[in-house]
C-alpha positions as CSV (number, residue, x, y, z in Angstrom):
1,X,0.0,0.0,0.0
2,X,1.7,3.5,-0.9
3,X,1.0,6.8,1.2
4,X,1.3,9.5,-0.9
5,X,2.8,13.0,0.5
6,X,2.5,15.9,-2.2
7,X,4.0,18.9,-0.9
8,X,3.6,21.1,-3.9
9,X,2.7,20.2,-8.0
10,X,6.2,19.1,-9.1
11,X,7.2,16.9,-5.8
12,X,5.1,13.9,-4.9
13,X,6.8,11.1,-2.4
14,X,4.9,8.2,-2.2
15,X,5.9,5.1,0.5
16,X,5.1,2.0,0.3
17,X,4.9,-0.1,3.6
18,X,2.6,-2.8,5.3
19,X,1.0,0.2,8.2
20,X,0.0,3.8,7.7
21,X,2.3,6.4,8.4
22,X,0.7,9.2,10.5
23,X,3.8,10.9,11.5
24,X,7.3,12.0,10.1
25,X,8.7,8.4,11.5
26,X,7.5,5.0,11.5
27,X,8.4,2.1,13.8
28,X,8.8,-1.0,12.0
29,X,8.4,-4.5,13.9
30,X,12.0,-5.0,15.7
31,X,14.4,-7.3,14.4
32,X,16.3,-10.6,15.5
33,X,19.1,-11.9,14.3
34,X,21.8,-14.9,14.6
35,X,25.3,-14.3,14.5
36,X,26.7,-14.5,10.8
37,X,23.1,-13.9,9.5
38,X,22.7,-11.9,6.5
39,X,19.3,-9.4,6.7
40,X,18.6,-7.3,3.4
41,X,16.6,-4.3,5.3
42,X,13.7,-2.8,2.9
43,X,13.3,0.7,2.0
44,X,10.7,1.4,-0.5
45,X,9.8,5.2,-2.0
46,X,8.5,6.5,-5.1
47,X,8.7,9.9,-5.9
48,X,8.7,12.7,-8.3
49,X,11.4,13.7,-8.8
50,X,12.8,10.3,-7.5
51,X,14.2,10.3,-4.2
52,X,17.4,10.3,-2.5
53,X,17.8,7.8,0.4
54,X,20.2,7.9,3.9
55,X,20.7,5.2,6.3
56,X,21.3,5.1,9.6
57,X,22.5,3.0,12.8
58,X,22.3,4.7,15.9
59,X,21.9,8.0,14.5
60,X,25.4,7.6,12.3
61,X,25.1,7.5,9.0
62,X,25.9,3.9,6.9
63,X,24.7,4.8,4.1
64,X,23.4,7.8,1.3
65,X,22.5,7.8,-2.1
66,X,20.2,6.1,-5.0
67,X,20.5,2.5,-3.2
68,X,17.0,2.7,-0.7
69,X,18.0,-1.0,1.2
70,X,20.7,-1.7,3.5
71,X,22.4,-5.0,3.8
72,X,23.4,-6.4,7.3
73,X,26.1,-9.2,6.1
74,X,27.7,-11.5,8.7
75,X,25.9,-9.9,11.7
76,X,27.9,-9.5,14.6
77,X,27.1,-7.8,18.1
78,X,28.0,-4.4,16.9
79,X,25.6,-4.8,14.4
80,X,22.8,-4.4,17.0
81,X,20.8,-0.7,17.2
82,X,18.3,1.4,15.5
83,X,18.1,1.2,11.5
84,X,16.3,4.0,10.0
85,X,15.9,5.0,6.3
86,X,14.9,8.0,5.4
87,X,13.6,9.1,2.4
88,X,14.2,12.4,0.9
89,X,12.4,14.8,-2.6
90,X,14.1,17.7,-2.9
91,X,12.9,20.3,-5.3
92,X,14.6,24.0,-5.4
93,X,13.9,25.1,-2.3
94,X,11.9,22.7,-1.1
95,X,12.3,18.8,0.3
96,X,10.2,16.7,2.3
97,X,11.6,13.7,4.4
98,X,9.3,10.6,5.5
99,X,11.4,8.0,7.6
100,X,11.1,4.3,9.2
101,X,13.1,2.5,11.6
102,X,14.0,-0.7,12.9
103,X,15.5,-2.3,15.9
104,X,17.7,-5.0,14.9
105,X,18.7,-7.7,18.0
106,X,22.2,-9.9,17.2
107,X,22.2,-13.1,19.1
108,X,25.5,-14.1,19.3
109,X,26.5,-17.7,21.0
110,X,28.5,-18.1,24.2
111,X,31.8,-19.5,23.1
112,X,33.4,-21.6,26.5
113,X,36.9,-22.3,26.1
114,X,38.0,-24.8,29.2
């Protein structure tokens, strides 16, 4: 299902998730995974013009640019935090953001040595 945000005639963003965003920021159902896991995280946006995406952990950016998933390879412990993608159409002197977020869990095994 796509929301669609037009914020003037030439800008229109439109995302598509599974729940209805009624704020600037979504929470997406949290995340677990095992150690060495590989997760592709899903960003999807449509837009006019076609927009620009930036990924987070923690607040730090991972990631910017045309590519709108992130891919968590061989999680590890310091893997674990807050994703969140946002989603960005920019026109001259004008953009307008829409974001989502998840919380990704890394279970990583005890290893015993004796």
């Amino acid at each position: 299902r796509c929301k669609i945000h037009q914020f003037n005639s030439t800008a229109v963003l439109c995302l598509f998730n599974s729940t209805t965003i009624n704020n600037q920021q979504e929470r997406l159902s949290p995340l677990e995974l095992n150690e060495h896991d590989t997760k592709l995280l899903l960003c999807v946006a449509s837009g006019n013009p076609k927009p620009s995406y930036t990924w987070k952990r923690n607040g730090a950016v991972i990631q910017q640019g045309q590519e709108s998933n992130y891919t968590i390879t061989s999680a590890k412990k310091e893997d674990r935090g807050l994703y969140t993608c946002e989603a960005v159409v920019s026109v001259p002197a004008l953009s307008f953001t829409r974001s989502a977020s998840y919380t990704v869990d890394v279970k990583v095994k005890c290893k015993y040595q004796l």
